[in-house]
C-alpha positions, 0 to 999 in steps of 0.5 A, spaced: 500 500 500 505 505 502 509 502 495 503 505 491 502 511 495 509 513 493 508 511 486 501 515 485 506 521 488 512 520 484 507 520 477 506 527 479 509 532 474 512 538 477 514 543 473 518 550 476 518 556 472 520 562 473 518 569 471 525 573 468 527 579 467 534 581 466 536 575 470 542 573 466 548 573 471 543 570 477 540 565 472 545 559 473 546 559 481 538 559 482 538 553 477 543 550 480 541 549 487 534 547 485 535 539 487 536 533 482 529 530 481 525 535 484 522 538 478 521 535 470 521 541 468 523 549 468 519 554 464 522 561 464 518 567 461 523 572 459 519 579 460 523 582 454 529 582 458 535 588 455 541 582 457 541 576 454 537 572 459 534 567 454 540 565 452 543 562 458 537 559 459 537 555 453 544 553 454 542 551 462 537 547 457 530 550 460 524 551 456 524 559 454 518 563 452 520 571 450 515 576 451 516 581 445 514 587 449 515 588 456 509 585 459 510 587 467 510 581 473 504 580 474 502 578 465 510 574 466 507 569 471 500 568 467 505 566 461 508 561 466 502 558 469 498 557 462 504 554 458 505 549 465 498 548 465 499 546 457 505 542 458 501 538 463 504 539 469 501 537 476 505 541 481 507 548 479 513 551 483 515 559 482 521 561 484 525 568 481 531 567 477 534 573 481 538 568 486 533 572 492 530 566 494 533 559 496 531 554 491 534 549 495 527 548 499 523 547 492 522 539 494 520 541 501 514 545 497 513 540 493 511 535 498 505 539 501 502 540 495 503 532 494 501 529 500 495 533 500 497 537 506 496 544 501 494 546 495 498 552 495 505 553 499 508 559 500 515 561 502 515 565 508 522 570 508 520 572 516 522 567 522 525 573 525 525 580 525 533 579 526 534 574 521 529 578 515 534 585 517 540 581 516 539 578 511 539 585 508 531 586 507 531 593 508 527 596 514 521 600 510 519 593 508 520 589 513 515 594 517 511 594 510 511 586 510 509 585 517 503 591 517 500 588 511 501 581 512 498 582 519 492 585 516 491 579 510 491 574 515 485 578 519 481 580 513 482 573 510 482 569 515 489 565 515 496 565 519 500 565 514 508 568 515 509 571 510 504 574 504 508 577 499 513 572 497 516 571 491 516 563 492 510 560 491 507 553 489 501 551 486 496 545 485 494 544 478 487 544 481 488 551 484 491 554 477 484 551 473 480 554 477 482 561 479 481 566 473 488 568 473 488 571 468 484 577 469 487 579 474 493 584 473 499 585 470 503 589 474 506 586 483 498 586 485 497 580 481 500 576 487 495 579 492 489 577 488 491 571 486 492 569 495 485 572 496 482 569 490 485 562 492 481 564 499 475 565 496 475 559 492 476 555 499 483 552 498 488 551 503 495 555 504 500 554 507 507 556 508 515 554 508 520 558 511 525 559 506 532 563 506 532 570 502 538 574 500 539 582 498 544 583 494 545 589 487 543 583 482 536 582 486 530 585 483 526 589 488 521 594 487 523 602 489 518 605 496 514 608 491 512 603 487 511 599 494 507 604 496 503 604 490 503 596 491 500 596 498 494 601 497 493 596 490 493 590 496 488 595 500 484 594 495 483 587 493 481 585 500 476 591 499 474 587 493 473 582 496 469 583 501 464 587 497 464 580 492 463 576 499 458 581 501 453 581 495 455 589 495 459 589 488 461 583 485 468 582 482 470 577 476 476 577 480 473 572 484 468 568 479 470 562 478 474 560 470 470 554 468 
């Protein structure tokens, strides 16, 4: 019996994919530490980078999909999802290909999704204010983070440690039915998509995972991440008033 459950799990096709923009000289190091038989395929969408990001990852052997035109995170993700749905795949990990996260953990991830424990996993980058600030996090978004993310548990009734990670993984299931889609183009793309997964009832759960800050990483400015809270203010807004009957949102429609 345990030998069949094993078996059932290992038929599972686990594709990494990676939303790129400008990664070239981070690429091969996140690639690297992604464990051996973890995932059986890496996707990365190149956003219309300036560098030649595609071509390492066609030497690294990854499937690459370029955008024409810069789309922004959010249509870059879309991308990545659809083409890993396309492909077949079961368990989809997204991770950044700027070397911020530790691909290390992407089988731990992994797991949750296939023992049944999660549909969606997050890696959380805060296990302690010390650790998070002397990774490099800068303080404006560390209070940011903890602000923000304190409210969405309470507005969304979750417990999560951390809800703007960059690293996520997905059941197939979850990626079917919210309408990713319609959702932005642009940072705000992962707050709707957490409280679409909430309203659509599946369960999230988080892993902690180790960040790094450095010149080559991507991250916002503090314009932009004031911009983004506000956006994320206004999805929980949304939601409310879809959950409520006050207004509904296609947001929160579901795809099929």
């Amino acid at each position: 019996m345990l030998r069949a459950v094993e078996k059932q799990f290992a038929r599972r096709r686990t594709v990494a994919v990676m939303p790129a923009y400008n990664a070239a000289r981070t690429l091969a190091r996140t690639v690297a530490d992604i464990p051996e038989n973890v995932v059986d395929e890496i996707i990365l969408v190149d956003d219309c980078s300036s560098d030649n990001t595609w071509e390492v990852a066609e030497k690294l052997g990854l499937t690459v999909i370029r955008h024409e035109r810069n789309g922004g995170y959010g249509a870059n993700q879309k991308t990545c999802y659809q083409h890993a749905l396309d492909r077949g795949a079961e368990v989809v990990v997204m991770i950044h290909p700027d070397y911020q996260y530790d691909s290390r953990v992407v089988g731990a991830a992994v797991e949750f999704l296939k023992l049944g424990i999660c549909d969606v996993v997050l890696g959380s980058r805060i296990r302690t204010r010390r650790e998070a600030l002397q990774g490099g996090m800068p303080a404006y978004k560390y209070v940011c983070n903890r602000i923000l993310t304190t409210i969405e548990n309470v507005a969304l009734g979750q417990n999560l440690g951390d809800f703007h990670s960059g690293f996520r993984a997905y059941s197939r299931e979850v990626l079917l039915k919210i309408p990713f889609q319609r959702n932005s183009n642009d940072f705000v793309f992962d707050s709707q998509f957490l409280a679409q997964a909430v309203h659509f009832g599946f369960r999230i759960g988080d892993v902690p995972v180790p960040v790094r800050y450095f010149d080559e990483a991507s991250s916002i400015n503090f314009r932009r991440s004031v911009t983004y809270g506000c956006a994320t203010l206004k999805v929980l807004a949304d939601y409310y008033l879809h959950r409520s009957g006050v207004r509904k949102s296609r947001l929160f429609q579901s795809a099929e």
